[in-house]
C-alpha positions in Angstrom: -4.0 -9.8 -17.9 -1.6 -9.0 -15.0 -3.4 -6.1 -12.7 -0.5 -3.2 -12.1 -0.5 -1.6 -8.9 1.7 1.5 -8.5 2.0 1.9 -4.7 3.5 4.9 -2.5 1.2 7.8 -4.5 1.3 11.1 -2.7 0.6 13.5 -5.0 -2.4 13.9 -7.8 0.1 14.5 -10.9 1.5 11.0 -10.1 -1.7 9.3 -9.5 -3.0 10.5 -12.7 0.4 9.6 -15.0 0.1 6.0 -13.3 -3.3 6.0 -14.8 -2.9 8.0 -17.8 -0.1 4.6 -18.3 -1.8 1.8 -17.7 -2.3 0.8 -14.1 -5.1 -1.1 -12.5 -4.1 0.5 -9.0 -2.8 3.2 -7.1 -1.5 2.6 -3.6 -1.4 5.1 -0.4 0.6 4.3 3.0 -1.3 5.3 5.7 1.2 3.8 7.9 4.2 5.6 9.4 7.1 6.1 6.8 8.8 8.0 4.0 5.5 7.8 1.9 2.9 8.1 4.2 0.5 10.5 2.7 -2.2 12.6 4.5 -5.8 11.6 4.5 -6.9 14.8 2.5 -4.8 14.6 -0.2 -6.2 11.0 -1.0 -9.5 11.9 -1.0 -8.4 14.8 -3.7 -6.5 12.2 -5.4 -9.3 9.8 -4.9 -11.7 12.2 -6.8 -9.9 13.5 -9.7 -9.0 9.8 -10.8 -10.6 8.3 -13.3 -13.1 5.6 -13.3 -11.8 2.0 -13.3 -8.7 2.7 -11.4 -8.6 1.1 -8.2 -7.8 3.0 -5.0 -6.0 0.5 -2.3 -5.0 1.9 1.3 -1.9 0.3 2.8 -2.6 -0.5 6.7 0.1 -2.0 9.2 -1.5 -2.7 12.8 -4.3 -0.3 12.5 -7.2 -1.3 14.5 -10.5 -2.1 12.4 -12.7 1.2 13.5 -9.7 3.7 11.9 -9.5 1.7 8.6 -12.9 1.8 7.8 -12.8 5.3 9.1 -10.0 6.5 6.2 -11.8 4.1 4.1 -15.1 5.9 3.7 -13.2 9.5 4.0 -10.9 8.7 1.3 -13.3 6.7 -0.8 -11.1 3.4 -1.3 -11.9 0.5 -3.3 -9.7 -1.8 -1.2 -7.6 -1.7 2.1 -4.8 -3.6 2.5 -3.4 -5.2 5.2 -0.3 -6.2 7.2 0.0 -7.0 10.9 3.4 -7.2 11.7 3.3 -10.6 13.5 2.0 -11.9 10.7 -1.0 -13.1 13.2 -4.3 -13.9 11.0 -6.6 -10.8 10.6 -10.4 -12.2 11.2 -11.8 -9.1 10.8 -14.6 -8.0 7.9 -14.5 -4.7 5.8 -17.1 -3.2 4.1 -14.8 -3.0 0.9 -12.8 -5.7 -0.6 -9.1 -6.8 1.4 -5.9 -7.8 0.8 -3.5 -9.5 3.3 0.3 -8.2 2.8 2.7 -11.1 4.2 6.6 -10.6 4.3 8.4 -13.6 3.0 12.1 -14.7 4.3 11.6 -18.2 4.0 9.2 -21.0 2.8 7.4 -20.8 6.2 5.4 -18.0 4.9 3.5 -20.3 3.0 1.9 -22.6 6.2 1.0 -18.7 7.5 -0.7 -18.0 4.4 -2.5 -21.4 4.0 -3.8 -21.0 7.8 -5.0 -17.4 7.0 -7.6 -18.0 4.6 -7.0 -15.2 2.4 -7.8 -15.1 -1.3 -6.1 -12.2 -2.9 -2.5 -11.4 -0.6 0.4 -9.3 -1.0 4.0 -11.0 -0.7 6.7 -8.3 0.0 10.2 -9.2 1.5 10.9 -10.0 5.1 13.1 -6.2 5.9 12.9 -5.7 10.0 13.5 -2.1 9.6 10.5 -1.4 7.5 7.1 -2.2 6.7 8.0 -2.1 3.0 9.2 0.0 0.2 12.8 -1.6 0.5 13.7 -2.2 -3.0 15.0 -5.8 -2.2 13.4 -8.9 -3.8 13.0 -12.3 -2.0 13.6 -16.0 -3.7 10.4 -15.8 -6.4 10.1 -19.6 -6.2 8.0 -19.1 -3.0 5.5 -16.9 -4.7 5.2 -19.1 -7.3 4.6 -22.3 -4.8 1.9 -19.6 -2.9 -0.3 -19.5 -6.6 -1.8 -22.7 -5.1 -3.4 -20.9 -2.0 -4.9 -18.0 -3.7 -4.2 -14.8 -6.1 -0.8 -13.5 -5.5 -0.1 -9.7 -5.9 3.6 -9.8 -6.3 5.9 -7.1 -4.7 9.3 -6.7 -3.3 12.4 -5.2 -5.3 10.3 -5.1 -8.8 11.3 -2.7 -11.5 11.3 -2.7 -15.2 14.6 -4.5 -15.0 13.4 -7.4 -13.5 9.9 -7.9 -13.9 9.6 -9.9 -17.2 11.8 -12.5 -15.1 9.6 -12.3 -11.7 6.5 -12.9 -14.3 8.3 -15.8 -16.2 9.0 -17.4 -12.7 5.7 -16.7 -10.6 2.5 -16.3 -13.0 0.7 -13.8 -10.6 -2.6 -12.3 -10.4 -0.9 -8.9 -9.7 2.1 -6.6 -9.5 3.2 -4.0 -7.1 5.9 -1.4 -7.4 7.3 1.4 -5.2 10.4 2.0 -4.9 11.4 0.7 -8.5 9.4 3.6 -9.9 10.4 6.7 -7.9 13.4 9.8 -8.1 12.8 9.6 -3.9 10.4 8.1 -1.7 7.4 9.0 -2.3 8.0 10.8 -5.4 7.5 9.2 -8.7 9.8 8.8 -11.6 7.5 8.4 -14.5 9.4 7.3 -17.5 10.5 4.6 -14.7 6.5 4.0 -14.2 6.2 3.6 -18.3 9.1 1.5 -18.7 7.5 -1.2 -16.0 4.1 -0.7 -17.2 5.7 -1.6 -20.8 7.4 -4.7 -19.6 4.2 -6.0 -17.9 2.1 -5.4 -21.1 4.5 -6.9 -23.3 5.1 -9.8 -20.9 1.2 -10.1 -21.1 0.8 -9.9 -24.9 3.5 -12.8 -25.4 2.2 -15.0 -22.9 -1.5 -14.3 -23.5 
């Protein structure tokens, strides 16, 4: 089964449709940005979910004290993280991580063998943001990156494309913003069925 991460929540009616749909995981950016979303409000959002549904925090050069910190105040399951230099991140959490790494080239792939990390986020390479840029990168490097560990696919996805991006990579995982929203931050949620759909049925003709 591929695990469905809807990232970018800010708000409990969204959190609970993405659920209510099918997803494994809901995302919140704690970084700065169009979807950051205020400690508080995940916690509520944390609480009201239902069991099962994984709560990920989205990090980007945070130092270790602050995201264990929002971890235990917003009761996440898993943090994820991206340092922006792409340097390796030796530091242990008490709850279960992710490294995010932004792909232009092939390169990537020596960076990601060197850091040792078993479940990581690939996202496209965009210098302007952290993220959330709706563009996809070249899908053959994901799929040559299922040799180092279990790859959470992201970058561009929608319910346009994401059959394709599963035909070509095989990941453990999928991750979605920006293909699933009216505006940042906000979700569109016949956009978040109609990807959830493609995933499942991808899943059910594969499996």
């Amino acid at each position: 089964m591929t695990r469905i991460k809807i990232c970018g929540i800010t708000n409990i009616e969204d959190a609970m449709k993405a659920a209510e749909l099918g997803a494994h995981a809901v995302g919140f950016i704690f970084s700065e940005g169009p979807r950051r979303v205020d400690p508080e409000m995940v916690r509520s959002i944390s609480s009201a979910l239902p069991p099962f549904i994984s709560k990920v925090g989205v990090f980007v050069n945070e130092e270790r004290e602050v995201i264990e910190h929002q971890a235990r105040l917003c009761r996440l399951d898993v943090v994820q993280i991206l340092a922006s230099d792409d340097r390796d991140d030796n530091h242990s959490y008490s709850v279960p991580t992710i490294r995010t790494f932004r792909v232009a080239n092939m390169d990537i792939l020596t960076i990601i063998g060197q850091s040792n990390a078993t479940f990581f986020l690939m996202d496209t390479l965009d210098p302007r943001q952290n993220g959330g840029s709706g563009r996809t990168f070249d899908w053959n490097i994901a799929k040559e990156a299922t040799k180092l560990g279990r790859v959470i696919l992201a970058g561009g996805l929608s319910h346009h494309n994401v059959a394709e991006a599963l035909d070509v990579v095989h990941p453990y995982a999928v991750d979605v913003s920006s293909g699933v929203e009216k505006s940042p931050g906000i979700k569109d949620h016949e956009k978040m069925r109609l990807f959830i759909k493609e995933v499942q049925a991808w899943d059910n003709r594969i499996g």
